[in-house]
gemmi code that builds the backbone of each chain (N, CA, C; Angstrom):
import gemmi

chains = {
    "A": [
        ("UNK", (0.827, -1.195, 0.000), (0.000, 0.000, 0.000), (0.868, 1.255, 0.000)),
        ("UNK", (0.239, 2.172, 0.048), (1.154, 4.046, -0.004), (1.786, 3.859, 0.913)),
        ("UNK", (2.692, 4.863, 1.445), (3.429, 5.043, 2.409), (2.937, 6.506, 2.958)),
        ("UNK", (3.682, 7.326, 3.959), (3.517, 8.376, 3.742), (3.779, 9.187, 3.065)),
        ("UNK", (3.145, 10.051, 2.288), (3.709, 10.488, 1.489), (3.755, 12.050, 2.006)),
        ("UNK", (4.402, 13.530, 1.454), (4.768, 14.611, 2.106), (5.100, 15.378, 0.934)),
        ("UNK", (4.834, 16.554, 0.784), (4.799, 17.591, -0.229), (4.763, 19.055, 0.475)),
        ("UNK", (5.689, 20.307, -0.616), (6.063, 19.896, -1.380), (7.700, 18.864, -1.264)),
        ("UNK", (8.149, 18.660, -1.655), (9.498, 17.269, -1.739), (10.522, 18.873, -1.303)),
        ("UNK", (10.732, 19.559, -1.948), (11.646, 21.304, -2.209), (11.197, 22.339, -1.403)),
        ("UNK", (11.099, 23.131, -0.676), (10.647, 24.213, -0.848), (11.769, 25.516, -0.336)),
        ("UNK", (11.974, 26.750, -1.170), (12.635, 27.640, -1.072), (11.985, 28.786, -0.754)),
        ("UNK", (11.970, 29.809, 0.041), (11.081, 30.835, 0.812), (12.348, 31.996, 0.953)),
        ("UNK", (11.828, 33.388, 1.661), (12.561, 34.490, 1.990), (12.070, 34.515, 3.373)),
        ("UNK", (13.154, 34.851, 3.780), (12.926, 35.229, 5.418), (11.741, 35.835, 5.721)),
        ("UNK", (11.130, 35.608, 6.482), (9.654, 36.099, 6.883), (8.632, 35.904, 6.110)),
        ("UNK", (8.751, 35.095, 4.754), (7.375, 34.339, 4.593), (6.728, 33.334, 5.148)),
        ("UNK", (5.993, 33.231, 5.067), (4.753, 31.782, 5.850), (5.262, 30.380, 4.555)),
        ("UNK", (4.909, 29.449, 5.623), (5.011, 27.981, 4.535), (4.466, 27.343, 5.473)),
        ("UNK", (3.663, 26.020, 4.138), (2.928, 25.571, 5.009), (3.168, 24.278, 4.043)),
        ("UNK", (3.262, 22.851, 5.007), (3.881, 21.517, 4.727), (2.903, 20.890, 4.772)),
        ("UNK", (2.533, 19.672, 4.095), (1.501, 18.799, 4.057), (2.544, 17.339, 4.296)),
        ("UNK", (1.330, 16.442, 5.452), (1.953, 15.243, 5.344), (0.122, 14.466, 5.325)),
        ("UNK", (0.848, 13.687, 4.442), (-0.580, 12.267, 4.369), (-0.275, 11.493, 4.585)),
        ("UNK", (-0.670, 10.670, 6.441), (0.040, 9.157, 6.362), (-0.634, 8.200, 6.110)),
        ("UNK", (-0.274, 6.895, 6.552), (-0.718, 5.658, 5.646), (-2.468, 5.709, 6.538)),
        ("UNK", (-3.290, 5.043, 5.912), (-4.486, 5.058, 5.895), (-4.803, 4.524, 7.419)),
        ("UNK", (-5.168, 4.453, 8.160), (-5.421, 3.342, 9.272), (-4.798, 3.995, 10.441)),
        ("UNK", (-3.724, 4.800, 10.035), (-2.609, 5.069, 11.215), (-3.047, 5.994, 12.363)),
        ("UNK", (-2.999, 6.125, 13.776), (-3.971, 7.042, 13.998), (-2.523, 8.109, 14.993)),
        ("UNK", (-2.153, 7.784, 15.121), (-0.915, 8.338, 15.403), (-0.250, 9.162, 14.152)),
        ("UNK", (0.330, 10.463, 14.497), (1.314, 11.160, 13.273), (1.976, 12.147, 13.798)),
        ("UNK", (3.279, 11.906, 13.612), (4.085, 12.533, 14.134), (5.315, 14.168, 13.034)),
        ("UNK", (5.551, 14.638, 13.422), (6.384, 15.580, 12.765), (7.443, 15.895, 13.726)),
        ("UNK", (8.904, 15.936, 12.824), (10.017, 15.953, 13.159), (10.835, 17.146, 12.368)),
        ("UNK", (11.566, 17.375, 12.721), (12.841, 18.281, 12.270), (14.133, 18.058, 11.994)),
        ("UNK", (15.003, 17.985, 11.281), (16.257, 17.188, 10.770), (17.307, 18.438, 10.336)),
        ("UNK", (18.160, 19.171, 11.376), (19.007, 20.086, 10.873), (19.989, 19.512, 10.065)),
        ("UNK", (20.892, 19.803, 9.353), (21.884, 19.563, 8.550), (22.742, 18.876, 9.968)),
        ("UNK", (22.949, 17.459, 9.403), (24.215, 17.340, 10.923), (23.914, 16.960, 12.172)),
        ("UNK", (22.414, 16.917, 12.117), (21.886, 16.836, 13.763), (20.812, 15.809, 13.467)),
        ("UNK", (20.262, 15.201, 14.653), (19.655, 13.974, 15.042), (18.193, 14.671, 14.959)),
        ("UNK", (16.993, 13.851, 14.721), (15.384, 14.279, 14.422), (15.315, 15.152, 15.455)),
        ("UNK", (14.528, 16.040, 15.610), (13.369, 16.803, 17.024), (12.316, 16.626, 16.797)),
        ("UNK", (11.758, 16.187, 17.625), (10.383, 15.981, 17.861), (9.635, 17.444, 17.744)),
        ("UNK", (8.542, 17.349, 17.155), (8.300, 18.939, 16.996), (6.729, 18.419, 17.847)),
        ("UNK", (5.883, 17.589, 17.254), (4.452, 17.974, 17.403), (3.837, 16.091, 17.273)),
        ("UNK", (2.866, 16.075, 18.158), (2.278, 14.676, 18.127), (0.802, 14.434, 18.224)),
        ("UNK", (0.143, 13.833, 16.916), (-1.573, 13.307, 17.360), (-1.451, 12.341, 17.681)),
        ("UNK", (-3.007, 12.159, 18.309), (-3.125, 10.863, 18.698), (-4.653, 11.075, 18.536)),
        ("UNK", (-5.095, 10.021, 17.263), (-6.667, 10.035, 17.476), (-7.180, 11.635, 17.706)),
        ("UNK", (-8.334, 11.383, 18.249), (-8.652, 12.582, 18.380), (-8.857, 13.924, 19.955)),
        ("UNK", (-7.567, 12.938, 20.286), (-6.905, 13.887, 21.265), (-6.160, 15.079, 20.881)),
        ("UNK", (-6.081, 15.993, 22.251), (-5.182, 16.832, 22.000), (-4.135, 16.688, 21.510)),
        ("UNK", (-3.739, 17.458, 20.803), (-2.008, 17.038, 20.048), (-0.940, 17.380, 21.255)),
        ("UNK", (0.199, 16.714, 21.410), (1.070, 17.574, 22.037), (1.887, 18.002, 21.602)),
        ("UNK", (2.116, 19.570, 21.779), (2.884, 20.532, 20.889), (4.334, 20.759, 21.480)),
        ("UNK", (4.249, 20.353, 22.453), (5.968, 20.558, 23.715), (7.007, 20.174, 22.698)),
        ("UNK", (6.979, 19.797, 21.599), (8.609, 20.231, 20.746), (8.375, 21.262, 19.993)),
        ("UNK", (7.551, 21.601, 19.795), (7.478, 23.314, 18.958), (8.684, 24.071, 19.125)),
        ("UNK", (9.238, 24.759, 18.385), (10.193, 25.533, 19.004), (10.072, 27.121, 19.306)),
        ("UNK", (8.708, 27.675, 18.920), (8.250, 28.946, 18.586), (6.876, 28.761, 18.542)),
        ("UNK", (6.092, 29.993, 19.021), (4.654, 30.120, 18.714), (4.606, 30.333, 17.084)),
        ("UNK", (5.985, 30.393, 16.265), (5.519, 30.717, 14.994), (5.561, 29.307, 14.312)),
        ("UNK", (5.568, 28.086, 14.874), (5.186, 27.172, 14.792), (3.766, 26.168, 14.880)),
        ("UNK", (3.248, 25.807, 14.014), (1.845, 25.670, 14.245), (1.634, 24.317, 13.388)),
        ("UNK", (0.861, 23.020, 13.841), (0.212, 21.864, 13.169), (-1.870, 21.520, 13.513)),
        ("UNK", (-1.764, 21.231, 12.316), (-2.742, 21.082, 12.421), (-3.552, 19.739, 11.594)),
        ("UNK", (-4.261, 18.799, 12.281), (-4.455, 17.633, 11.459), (-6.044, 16.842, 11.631)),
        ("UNK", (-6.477, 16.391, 10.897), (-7.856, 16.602, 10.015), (-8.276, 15.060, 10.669)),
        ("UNK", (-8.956, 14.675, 11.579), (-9.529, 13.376, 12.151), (-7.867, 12.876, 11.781)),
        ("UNK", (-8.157, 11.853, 11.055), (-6.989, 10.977, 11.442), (-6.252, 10.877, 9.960)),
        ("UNK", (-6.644, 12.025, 9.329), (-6.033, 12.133, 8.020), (-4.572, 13.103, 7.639)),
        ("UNK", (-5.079, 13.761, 6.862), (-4.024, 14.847, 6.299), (-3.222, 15.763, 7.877)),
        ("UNK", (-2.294, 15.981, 7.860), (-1.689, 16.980, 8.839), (-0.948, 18.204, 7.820)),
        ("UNK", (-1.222, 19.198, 8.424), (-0.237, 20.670, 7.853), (0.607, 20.796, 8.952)),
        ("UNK", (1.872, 21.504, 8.739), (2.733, 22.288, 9.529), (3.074, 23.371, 9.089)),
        ("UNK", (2.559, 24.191, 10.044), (2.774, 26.266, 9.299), (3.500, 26.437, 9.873)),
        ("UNK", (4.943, 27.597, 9.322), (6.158, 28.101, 9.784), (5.382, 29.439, 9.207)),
        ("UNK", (5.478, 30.296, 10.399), (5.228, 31.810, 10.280), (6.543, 32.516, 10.275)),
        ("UNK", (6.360, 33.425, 9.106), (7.563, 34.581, 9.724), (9.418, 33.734, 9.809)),
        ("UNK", (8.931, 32.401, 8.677), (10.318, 32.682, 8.765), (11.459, 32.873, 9.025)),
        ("UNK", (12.485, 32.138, 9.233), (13.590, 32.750, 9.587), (14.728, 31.473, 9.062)),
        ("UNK", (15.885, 31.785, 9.501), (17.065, 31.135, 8.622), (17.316, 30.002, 9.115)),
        ("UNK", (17.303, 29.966, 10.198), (17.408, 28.629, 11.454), (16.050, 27.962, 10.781)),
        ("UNK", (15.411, 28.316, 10.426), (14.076, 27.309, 10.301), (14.737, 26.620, 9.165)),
        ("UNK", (15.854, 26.504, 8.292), (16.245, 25.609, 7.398), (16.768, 24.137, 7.806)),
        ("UNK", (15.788, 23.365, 7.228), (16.125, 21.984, 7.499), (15.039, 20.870, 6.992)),
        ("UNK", (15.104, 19.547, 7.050), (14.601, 18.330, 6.548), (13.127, 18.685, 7.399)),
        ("UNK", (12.256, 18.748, 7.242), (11.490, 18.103, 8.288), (10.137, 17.594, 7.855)),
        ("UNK", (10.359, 16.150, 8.806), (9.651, 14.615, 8.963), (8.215, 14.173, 9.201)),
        ("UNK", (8.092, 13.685, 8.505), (6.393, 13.289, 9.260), (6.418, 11.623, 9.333)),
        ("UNK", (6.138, 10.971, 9.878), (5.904, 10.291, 10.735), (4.736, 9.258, 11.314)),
        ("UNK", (4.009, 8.369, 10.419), (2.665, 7.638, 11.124), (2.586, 6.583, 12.054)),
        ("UNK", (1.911, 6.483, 12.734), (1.973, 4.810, 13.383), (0.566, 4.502, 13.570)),
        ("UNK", (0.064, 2.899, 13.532), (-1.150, 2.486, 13.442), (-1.815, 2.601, 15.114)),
        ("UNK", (-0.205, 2.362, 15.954), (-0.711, 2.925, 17.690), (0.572, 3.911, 18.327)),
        ("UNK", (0.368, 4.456, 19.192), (1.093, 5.413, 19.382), (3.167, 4.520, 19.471)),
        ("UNK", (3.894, 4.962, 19.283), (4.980, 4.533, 18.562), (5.563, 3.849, 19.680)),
        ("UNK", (5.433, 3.946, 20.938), (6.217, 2.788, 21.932), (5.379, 1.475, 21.769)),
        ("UNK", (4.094, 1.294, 20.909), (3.520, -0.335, 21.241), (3.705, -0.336, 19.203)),
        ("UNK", (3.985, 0.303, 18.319), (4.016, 0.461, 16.928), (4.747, 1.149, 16.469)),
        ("UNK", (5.427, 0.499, 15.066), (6.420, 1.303, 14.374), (6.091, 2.282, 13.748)),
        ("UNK", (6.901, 3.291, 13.348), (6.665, 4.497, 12.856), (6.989, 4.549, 11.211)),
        ("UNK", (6.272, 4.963, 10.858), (6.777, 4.882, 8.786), (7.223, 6.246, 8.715)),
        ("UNK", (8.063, 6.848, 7.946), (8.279, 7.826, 7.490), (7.910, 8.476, 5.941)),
        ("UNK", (7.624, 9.500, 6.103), (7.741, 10.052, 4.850), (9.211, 9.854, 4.247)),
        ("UNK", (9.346, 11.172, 3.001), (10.518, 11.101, 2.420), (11.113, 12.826, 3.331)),
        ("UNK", (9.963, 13.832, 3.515), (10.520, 14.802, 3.854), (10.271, 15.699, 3.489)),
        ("UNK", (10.180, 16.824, 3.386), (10.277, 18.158, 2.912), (11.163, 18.793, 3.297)),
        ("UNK", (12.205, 19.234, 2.401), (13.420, 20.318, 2.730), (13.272, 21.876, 2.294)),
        ("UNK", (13.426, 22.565, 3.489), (13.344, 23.514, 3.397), (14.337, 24.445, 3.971)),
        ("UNK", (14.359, 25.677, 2.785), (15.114, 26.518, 2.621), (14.926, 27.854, 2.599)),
        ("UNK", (15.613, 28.404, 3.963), (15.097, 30.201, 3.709), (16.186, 31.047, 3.784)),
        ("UNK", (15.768, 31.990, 2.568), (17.001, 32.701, 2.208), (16.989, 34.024, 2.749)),
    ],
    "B": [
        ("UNK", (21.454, 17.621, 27.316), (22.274, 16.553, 26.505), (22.123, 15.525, 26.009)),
        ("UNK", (22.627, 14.826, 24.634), (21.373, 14.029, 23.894), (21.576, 13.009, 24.850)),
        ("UNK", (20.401, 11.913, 24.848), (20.395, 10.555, 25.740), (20.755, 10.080, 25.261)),
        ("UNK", (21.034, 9.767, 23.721), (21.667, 8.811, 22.840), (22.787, 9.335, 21.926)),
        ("UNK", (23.897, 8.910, 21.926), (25.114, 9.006, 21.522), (25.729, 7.973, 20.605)),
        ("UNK", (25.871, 8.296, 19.458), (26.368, 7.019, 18.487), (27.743, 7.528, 18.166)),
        ("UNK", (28.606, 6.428, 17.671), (29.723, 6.293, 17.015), (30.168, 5.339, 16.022)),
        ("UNK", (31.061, 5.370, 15.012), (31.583, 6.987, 14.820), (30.648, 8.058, 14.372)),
        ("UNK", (31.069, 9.018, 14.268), (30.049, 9.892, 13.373), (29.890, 9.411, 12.007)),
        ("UNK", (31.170, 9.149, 11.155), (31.273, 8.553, 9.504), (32.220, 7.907, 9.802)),
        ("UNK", (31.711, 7.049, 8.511), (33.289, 5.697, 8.661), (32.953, 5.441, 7.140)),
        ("UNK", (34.287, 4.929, 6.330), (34.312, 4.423, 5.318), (35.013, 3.073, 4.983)),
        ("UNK", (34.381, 2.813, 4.586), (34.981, 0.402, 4.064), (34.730, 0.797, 2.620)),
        ("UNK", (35.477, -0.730, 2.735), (35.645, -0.954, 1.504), (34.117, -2.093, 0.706)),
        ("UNK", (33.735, -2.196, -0.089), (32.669, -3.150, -0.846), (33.367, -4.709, -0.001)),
        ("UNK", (32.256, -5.142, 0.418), (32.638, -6.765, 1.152), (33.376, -6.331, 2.790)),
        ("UNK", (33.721, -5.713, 2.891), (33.648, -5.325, 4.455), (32.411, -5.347, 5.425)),
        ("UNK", (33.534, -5.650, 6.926), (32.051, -5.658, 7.410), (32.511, -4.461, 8.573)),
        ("UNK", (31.321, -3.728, 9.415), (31.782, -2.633, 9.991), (30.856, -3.179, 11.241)),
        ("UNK", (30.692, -2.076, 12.446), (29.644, -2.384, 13.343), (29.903, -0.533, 13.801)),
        ("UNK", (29.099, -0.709, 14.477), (28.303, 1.110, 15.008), (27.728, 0.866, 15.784)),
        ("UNK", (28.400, 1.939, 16.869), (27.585, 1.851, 18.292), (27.063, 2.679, 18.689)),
        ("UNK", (26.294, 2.799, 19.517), (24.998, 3.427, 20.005), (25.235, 3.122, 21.612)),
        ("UNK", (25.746, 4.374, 22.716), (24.936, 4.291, 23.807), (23.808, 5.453, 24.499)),
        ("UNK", (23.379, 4.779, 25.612), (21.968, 5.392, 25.608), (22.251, 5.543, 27.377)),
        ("UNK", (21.669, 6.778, 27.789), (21.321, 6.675, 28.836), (19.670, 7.106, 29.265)),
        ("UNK", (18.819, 6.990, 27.871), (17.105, 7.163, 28.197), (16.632, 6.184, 29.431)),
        ("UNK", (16.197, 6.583, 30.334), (15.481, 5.611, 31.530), (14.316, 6.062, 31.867)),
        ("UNK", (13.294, 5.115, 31.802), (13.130, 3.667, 31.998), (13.312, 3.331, 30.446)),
        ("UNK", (14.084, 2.738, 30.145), (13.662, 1.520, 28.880), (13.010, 1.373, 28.414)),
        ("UNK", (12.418, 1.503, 27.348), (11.117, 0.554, 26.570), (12.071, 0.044, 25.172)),
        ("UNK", (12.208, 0.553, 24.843), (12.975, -0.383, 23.231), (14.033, 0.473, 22.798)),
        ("UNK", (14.482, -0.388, 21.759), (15.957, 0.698, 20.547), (15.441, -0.116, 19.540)),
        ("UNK", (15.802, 1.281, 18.949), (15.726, 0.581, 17.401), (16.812, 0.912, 16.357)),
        ("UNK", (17.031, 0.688, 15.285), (18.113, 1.032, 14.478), (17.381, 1.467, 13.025)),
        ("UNK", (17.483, 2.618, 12.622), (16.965, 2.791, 11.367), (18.192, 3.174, 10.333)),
        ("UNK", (17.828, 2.933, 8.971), (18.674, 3.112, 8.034), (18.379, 4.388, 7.418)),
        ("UNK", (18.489, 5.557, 6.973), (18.011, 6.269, 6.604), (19.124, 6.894, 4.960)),
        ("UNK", (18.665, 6.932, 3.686), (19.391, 6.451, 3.066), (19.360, 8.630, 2.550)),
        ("UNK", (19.935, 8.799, 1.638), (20.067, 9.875, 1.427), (18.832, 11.352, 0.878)),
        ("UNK", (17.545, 11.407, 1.140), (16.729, 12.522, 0.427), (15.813, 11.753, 0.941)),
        ("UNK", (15.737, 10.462, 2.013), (14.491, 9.804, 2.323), (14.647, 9.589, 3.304)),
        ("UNK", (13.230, 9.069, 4.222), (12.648, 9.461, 5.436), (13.267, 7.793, 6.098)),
        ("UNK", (13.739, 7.842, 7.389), (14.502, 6.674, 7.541), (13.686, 5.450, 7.565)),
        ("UNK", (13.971, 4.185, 7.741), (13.269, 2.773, 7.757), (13.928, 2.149, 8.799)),
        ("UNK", (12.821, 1.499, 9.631), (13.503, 0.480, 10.497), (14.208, -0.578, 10.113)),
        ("UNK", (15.369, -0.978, 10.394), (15.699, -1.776, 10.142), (15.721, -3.110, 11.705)),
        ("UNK", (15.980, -2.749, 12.547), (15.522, -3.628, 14.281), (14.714, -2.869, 15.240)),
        ("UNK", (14.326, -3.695, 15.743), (13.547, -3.097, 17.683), (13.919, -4.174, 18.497)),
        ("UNK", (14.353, -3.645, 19.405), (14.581, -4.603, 20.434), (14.070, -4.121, 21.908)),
        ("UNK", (13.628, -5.313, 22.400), (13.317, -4.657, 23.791), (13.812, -4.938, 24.752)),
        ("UNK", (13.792, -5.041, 26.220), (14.910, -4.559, 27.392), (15.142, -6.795, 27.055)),
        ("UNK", (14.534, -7.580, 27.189), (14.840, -8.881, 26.981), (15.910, -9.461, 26.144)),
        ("UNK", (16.010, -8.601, 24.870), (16.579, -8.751, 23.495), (17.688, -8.692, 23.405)),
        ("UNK", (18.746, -9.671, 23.117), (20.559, -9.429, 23.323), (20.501, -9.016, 22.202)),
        ("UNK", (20.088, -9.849, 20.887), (20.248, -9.640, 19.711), (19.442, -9.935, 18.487)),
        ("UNK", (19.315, -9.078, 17.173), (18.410, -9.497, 16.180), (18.975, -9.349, 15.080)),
        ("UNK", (18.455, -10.274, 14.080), (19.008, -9.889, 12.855), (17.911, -9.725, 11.943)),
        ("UNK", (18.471, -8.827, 10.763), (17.769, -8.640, 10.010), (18.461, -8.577, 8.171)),
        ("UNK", (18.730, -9.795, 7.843), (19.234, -10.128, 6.616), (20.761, -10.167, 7.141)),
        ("UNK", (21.447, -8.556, 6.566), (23.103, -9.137, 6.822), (23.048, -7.334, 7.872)),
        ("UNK", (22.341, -7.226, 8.276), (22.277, -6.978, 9.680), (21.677, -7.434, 10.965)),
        ("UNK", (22.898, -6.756, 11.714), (22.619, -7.603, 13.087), (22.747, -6.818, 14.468)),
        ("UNK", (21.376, -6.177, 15.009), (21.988, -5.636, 16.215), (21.620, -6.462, 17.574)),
        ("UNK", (22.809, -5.840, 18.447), (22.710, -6.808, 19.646), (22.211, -5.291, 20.795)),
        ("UNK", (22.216, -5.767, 21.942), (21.701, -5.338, 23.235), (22.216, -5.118, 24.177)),
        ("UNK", (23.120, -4.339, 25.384), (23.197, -5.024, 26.544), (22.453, -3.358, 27.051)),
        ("UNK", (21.370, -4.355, 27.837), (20.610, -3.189, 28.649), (21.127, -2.811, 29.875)),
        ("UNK", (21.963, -3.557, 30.415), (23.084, -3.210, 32.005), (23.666, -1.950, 31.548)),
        ("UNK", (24.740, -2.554, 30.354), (25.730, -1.316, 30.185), (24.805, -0.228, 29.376)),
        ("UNK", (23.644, -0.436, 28.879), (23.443, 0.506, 27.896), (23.338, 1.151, 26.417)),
        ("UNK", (23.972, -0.019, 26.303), (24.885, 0.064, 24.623), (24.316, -0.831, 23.515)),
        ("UNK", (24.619, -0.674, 22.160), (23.943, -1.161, 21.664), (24.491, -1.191, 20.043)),
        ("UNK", (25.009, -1.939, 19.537), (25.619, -1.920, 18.277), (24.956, -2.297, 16.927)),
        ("UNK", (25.041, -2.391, 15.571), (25.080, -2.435, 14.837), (25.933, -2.957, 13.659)),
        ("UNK", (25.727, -4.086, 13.323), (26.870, -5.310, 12.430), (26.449, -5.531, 11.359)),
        ("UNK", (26.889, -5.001, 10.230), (26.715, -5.240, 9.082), (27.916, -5.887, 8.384)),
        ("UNK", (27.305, -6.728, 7.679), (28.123, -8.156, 7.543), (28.246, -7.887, 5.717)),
        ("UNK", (29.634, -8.220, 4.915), (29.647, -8.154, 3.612), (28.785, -7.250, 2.910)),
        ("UNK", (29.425, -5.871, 3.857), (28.784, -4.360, 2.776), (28.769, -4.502, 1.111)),
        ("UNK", (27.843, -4.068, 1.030), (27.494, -3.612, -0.408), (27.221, -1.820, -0.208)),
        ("UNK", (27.260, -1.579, -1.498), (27.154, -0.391, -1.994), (25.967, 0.498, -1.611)),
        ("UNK", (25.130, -0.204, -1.879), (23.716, 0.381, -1.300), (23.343, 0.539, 0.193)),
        ("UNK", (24.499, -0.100, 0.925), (24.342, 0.197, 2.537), (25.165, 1.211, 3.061)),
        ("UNK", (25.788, 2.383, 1.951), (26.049, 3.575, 2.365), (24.722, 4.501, 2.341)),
        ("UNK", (24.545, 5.256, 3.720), (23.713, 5.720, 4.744), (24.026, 6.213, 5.836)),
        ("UNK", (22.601, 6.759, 6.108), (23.352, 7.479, 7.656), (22.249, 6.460, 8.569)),
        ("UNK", (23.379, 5.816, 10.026), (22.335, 4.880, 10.441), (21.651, 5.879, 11.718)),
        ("UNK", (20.765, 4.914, 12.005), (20.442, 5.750, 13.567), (19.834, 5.017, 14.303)),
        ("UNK", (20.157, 5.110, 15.378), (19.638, 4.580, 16.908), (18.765, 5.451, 17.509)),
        ("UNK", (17.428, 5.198, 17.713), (16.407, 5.318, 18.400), (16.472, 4.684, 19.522)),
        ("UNK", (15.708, 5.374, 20.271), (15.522, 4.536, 21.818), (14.068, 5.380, 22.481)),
        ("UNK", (12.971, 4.586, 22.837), (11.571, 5.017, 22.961), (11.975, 4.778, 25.295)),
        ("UNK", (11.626, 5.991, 25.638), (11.394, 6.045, 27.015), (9.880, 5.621, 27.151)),
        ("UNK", (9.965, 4.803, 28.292), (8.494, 3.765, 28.923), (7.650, 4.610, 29.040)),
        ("UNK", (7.894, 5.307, 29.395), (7.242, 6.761, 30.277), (6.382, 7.221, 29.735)),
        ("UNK", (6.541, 7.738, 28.348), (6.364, 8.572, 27.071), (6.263, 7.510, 25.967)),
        ("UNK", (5.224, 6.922, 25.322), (5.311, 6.051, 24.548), (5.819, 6.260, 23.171)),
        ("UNK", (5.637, 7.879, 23.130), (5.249, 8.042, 21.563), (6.652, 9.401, 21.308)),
        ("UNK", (7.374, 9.733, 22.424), (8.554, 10.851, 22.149), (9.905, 9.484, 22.204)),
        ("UNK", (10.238, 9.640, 21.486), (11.727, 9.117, 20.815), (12.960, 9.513, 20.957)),
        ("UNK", (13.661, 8.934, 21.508), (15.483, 10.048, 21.278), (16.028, 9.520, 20.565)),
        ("UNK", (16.533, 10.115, 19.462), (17.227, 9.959, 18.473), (18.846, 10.267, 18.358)),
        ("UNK", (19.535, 9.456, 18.092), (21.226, 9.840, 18.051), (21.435, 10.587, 16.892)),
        ("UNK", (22.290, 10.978, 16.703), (22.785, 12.054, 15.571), (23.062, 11.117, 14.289)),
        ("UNK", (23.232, 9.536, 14.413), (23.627, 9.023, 13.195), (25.173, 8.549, 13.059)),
        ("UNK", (25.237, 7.346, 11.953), (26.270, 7.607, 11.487), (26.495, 7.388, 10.315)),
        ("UNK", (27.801, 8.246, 9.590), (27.179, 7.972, 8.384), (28.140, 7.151, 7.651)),
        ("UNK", (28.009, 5.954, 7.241), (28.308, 5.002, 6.065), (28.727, 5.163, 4.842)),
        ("UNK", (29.993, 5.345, 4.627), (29.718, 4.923, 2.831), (30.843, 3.955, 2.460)),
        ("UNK", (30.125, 3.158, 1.807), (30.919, 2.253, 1.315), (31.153, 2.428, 0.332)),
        ("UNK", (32.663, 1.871, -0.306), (33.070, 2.049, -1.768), (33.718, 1.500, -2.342)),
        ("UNK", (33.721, 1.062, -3.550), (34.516, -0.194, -4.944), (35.363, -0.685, -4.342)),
    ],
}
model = gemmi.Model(1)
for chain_id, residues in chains.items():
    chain = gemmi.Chain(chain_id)
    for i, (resn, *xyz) in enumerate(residues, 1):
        res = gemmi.Residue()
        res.name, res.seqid = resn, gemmi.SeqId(i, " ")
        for name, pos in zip(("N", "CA", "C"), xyz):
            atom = gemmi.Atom()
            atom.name, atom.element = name, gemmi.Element(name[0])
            atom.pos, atom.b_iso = gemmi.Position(*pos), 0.0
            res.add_atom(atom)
        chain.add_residue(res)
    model.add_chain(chain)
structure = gemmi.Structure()
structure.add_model(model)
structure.setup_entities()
């Protein structure tokens, strides 16, 4: 079946524009996770659903950080405002139960770049 | 400071070599490690999980082992090929927290002719 899949694959921005990331994970999964991948450095946990609980947002790194995800479907991640440090890989993540009793699939990524 | 610490950072062999990569951890309480392969422009793949019971697993011509006393936790790849240049990584899931992960920085692999 699909995997997760994540769009766009590129994206290039100017400091202080908005972007906004799409991840679609595998069908069933009710868990979805998003990560961050600096050049050189190990994932961060940014943001976590579960069903239709509260998400927990405690890896955010900024209020200009924001996710948002649709029953147990599509998730967005909005980067407000930009900035240069916000350049990097970042991950999305499904699991069919939350990831200590189920494995996690990955997307491929979205890399992003602000100039 | 990260809980999980791998080594080396990069290493290079030769095609038909075999290497191993270690991983220690000081995440507590325990719940599992895992080892993912994560290959270059793509999102990583498990390659093991092991849990606090688990000395060792294999998975084709990898092989990771366990020791949950000391902490540590390696990675054996047996008659590299080409396609197992990558950056690896050690995961390790705290009991506590089912679903937050610590992740090591990686290491990265390349093998060549």
């Amino acid at each position: 079946g699909a995997g997760v899949s994540q769009s766009p694959s590129n994206k290039v921005t100017e400091k202080g524009k908005d972007v906004e990331l799409r991840c679609d994970p595998i069908s069933g999964h009710t868990a979805l996770y998003w990560y961050r991948q600096r050049l050189g450095q190990g994932l961060e946990f940014l943001i976590y659903f579960q069903g239709n609980s509260a998400p927990d947002k405690s890896g955010l790194p900024s209020d200009r950080f924001s996710a948002e995800r649709t029953g147990e479907s599509v998730s967005t991640l909005t980067i407000q405002r930009t900035q240069q440090e916000d350049s990097a890989v970042y991950l999305c993540a499904s699991s069919y139960l939350p990831s200590g009793r189920s494995e996690q699939y990955f997307g491929p990524g979205t890399r992003l770049t602000v100039t | 400071k990260n809980q999980v610490e791998q080594s080396p950072q990069s290493l290079i062999i030769l095609e038909g070599k075999n290497c191993t990569l270690q991983c220690n951890y000081t995440v507590s309480p325990f719940s599992n490690l895992r080892w993912y392969k994560q290959d270059t422009g793509r999102g990583p793949v498990s390659l093991t999980i092991m849990t606090f019971s688990e000395n060792t697993k294999s998975n084709g011509r990898y092989t990771a082992t366990l020791d949950a006393d000391t902490k540590q936790s390696s990675l054996h790849i047996t008659a590299s090929q080409l396609s197992d240049s990558a950056s690896y990584i050690c995961v390790v899931t705290n009991s506590n927290s089912g679903y937050a992960l610590n992740f090591g920085k990686g290491t990265s692999l390349l093998v060549t002719p």
